[in-house]
C-alpha positions as semicolon CSV with decimal commas, in nm:
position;residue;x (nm);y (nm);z (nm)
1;X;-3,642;-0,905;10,499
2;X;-3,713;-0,841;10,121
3;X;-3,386;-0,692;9,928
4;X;-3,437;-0,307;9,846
5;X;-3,590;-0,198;9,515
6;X;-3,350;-0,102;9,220
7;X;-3,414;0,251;9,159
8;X;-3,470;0,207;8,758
9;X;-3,582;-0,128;8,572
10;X;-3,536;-0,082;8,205
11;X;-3,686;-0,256;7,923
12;X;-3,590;-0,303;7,590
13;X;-3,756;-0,315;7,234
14;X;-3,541;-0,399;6,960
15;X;-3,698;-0,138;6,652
16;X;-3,673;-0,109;6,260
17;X;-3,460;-0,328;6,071
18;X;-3,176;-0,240;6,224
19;X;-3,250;-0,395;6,591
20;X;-3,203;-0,047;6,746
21;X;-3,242;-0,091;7,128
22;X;-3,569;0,167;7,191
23;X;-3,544;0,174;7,615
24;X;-3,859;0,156;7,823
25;X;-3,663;0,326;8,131
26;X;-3,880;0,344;8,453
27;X;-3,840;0,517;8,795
28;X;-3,954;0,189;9,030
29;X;-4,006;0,530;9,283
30;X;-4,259;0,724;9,116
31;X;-4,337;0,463;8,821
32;X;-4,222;0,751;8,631
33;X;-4,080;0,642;8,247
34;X;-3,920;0,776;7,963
35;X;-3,901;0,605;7,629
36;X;-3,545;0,630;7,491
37;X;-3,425;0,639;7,121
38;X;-3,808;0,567;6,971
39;X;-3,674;0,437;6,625
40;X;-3,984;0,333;6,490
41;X;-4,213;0,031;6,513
42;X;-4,402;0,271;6,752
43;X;-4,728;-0,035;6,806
44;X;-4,450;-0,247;6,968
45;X;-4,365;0,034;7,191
46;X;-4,712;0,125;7,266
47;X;-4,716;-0,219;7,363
48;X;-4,471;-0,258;7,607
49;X;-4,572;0,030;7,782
50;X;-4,890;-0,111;7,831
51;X;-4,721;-0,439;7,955
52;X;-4,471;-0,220;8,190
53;X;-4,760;-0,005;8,325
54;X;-4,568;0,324;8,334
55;X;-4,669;0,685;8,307
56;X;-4,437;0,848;8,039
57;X;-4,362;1,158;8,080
58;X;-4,074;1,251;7,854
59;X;-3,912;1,086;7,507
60;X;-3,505;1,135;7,516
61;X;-3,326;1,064;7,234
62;X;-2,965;1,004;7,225
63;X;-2,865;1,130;6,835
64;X;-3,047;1,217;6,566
65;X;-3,037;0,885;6,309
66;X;-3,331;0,762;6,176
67;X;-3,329;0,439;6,381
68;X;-3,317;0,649;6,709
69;X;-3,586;0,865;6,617
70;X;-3,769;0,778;6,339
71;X;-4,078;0,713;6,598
72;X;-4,106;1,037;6,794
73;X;-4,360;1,206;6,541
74;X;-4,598;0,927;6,585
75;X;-4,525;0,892;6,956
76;X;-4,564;1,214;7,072
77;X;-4,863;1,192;6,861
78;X;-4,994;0,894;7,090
79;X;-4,903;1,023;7,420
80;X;-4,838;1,362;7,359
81;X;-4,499;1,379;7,524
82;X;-4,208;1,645;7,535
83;X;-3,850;1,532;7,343
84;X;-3,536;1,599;7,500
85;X;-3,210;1,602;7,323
86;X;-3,012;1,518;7,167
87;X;-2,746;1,798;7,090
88;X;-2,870;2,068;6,865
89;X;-2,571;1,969;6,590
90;X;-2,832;1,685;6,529
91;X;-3,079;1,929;6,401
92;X;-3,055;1,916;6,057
93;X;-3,030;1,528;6,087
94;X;-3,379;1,545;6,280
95;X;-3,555;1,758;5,987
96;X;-3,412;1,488;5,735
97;X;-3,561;1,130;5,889
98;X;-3,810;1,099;5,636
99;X;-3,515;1,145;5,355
100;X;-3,324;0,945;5,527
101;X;-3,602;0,654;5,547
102;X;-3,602;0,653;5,193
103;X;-3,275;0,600;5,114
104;X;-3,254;0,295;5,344
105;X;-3,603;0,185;5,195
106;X;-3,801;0,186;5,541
107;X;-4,154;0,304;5,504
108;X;-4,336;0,516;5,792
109;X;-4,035;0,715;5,907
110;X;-4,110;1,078;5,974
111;X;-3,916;1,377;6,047
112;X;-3,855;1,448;6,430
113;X;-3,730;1,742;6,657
114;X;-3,676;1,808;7,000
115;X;-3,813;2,037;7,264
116;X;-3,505;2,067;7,441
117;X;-3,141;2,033;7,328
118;X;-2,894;1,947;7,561
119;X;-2,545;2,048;7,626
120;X;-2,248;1,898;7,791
121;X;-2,323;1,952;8,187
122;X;-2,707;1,950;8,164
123;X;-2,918;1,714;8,359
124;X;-3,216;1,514;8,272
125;X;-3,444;1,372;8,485
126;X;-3,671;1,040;8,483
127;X;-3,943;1,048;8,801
128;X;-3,672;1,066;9,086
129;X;-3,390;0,966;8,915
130;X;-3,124;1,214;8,720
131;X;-2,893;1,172;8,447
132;X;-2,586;1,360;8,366
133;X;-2,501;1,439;8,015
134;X;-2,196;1,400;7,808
135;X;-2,172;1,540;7,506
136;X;-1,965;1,319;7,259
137;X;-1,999;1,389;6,900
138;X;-1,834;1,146;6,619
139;X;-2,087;0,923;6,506
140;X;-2,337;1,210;6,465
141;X;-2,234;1,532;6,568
142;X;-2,492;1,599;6,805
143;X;-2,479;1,234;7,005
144;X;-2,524;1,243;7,352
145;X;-2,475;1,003;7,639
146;X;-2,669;0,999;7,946
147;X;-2,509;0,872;8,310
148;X;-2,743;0,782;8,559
149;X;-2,650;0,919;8,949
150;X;-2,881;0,675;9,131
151;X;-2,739;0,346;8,984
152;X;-2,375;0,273;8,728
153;X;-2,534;0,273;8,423
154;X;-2,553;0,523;8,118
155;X;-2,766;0,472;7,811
156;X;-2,455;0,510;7,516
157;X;-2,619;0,556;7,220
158;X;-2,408;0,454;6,947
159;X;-2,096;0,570;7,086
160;X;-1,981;0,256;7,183
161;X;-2,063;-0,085;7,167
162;X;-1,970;-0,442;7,282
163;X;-1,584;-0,471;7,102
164;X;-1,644;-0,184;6,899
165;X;-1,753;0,195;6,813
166;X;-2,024;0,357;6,647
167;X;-1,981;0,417;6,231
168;X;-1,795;0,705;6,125
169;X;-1,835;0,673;5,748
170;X;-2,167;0,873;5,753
171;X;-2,203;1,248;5,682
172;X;-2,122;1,446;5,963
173;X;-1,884;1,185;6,148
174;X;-1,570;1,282;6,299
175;X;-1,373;0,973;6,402
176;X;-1,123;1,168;6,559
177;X;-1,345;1,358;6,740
178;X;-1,574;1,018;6,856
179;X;-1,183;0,850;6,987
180;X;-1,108;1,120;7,218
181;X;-1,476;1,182;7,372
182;X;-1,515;0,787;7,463
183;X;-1,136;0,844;7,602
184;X;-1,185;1,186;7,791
185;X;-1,492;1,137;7,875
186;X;-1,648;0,772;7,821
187;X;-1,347;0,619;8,001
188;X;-1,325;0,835;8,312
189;X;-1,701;0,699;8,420
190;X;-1,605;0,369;8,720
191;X;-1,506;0,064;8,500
192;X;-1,806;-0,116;8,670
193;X;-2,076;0,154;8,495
194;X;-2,310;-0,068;8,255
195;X;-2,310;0,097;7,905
196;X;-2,612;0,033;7,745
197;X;-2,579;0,109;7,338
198;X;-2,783;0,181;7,087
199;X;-2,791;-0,207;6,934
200;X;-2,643;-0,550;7,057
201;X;-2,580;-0,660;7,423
202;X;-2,468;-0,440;7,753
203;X;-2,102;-0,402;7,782
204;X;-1,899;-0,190;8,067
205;X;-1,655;0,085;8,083
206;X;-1,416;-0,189;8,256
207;X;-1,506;-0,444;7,996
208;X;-1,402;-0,222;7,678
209;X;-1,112;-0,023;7,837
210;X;-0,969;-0,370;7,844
211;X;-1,081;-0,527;7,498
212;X;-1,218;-0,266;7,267
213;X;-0,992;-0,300;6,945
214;X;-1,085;0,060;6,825
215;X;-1,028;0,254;7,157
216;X;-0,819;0,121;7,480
217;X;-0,864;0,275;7,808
């Protein structure tokens, strides 16, 4: 007897100089997809599409930084697909990629937007498979994290990261305001729920209650 199907595989393609984790995330029900955080580097992506033989149906993006979203013009472009999120706050950071390219010296970046903002308490869905939303502003001050309800696993953005936090240094952070969402919010998901951040490796709720120097559970 053959072990049941996950309900989600989930690939990843590191984009733009900055190794941002852009998520292939697939329903394995419906074959359903969404392409996550679309920095740039939008061939690759095309790519491993093809390779993961999906039907996208929907970019989501989880802030508003250029490596998150620097792709979706040209994407949406290619497959002519809606953009959820992330927060509206991240507006103005949307309508300012191609600036923002510029000052980091990265060539093909254009501005984004977003067909649907989300709040705290919306839903998105992916084929079968729905994802809460948290709002939790800091590191941008529209960021948004998304927990899925079919498996322990929510796609962080640059909240949080293996041992640390995202930057707070940038216009429009609020480090205050980024420590008490990953503690109100963040760290009441099950200690076993796979975070899966914007760059570097997995990490769990469990995992950086326990070691994260910036933020203890």
């Amino acid at each position: 007897m053959s072990a049941p199907q996950p309900p989600l595989q989930i690939g990843i393609v590191p984009v733009t100089p900055f190794q941002q984790n852009c998520a292939i995330l697939k329903c394995t029900a419906t074959n359903k997809a969404a392409i996550i955080d679309p920095g740039g580097d939008v061939p690759a992506i095309l790519e491993a599409v093809k390779k993961f033989g999906v039907d996208v149906e929907k970019i989501i993006l989880t802030h508003g930084h250029l490596d998150h979203a620097g792709g979706v013009a040209e994407l949406v472009a290619a497959l002519k697909l809606p953009v959820e999120g992330p927060h509206i706050a991240d507006k103005p950071l949307l309508e300012r990629i191609a600036q923002q390219g510029k000052m980091y010296s990265i060539d093909g970046m254009q501005d984004a937007w977003s067909d649907r903002y989300l709040e705290e308490g919306d839903t998105v869905t992916v084929g079968d498979l729905t994802f809460d939303v948290l709002f939790i502003p800091g590191h941008s001050p529209g960021s948004v994290v998304l927990v899925c309800r079919q498996a322990p696993i929510a796609f962080v953005g640059d909240v949080i990261f293996q041992v640390s936090v995202g930057r707070t240094d940038l216009p429009g952070c609020d480090h205050d305001a980024l420590m008490k969402g990953i503690k109100d919010k963040l760290y009441k998901l099950p200690d076993e729920t796979i975070c899966l951040p914007g760059h570097g490796p997995a990490t769990t709720v469990g995992e950086e209650k326990a070691s994260n120097p910036f933020v203890r559970g």
